[in-house]
C-alpha positions in Angstrom: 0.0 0.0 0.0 0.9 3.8 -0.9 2.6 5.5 2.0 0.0 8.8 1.0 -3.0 5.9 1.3 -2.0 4.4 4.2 -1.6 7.8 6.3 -5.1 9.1 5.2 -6.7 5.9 6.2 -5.0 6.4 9.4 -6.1 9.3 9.8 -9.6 8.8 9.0 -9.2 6.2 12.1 -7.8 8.6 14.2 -10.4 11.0 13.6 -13.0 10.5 16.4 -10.6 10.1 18.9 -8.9 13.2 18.9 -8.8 16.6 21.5 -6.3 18.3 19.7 -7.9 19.8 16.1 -5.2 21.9 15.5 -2.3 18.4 15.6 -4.5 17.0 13.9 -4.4 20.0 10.6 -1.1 18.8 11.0 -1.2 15.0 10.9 2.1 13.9 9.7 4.4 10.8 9.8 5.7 12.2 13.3 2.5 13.0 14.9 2.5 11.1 18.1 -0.9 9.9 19.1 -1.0 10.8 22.3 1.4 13.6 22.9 0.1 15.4 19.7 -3.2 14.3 19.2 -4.1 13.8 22.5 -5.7 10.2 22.7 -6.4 8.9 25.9 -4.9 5.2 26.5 -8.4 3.7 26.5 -9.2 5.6 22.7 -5.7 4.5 21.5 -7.3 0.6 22.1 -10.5 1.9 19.9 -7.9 3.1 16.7 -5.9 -0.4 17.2 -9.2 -2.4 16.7 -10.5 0.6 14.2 -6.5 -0.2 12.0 -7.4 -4.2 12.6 -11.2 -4.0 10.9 -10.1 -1.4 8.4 -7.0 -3.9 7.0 -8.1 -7.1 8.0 -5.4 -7.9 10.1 -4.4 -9.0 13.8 -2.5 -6.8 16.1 -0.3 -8.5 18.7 -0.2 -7.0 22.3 3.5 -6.4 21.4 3.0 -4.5 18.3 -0.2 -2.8 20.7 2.6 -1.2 23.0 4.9 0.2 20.2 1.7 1.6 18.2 1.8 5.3 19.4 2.9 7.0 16.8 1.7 7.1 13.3 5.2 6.0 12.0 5.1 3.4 14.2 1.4 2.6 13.2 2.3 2.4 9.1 5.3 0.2 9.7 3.1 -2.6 11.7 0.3 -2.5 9.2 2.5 -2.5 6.1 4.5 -5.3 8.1 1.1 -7.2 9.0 0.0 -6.4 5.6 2.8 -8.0 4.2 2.6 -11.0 5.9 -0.6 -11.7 4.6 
């Protein structure tokens, strides 16, 4: 997948779950979801599931834990993606 495609699906995901409208203008590679965006822990679970429906894939509780940035997001999808 397109990096361009992946980050606006990401951040059609993100979307309900963020506090900070201004970050999220901004929504880049480097935006940290919950320094920038503001997510709260328990919303950060809701975009996980929200990334596994959208792509049809399984997120380990490992990958969970390094998932908190969108960087960090588009390298496990495209690596779960792969994998496929």
């Amino acid at each position: 997948m397109k990096k361009e495609e992946l980050l606006a699906k990401l951040k059609t995901i993100v979307k309900p779950y963020i506090q900070d409208e201004e970050a999220y203008t901004k929504l880049s590679e480097e935006t940290d979801f919950i320094n920038d965006l503001k997510i709260n822990s328990a919303n950060l679970v809701d975009v996980i599931l929200d990334v596994e429906d959208e792509f049809d894939i399984r997120i380990e509780n490992d990958d969970m834990e390094k998932m908190v940035s969108v960087k960090a997001a588009m390298a496990i999808v495209n690596e779960k993606l792969a994998a496929k």
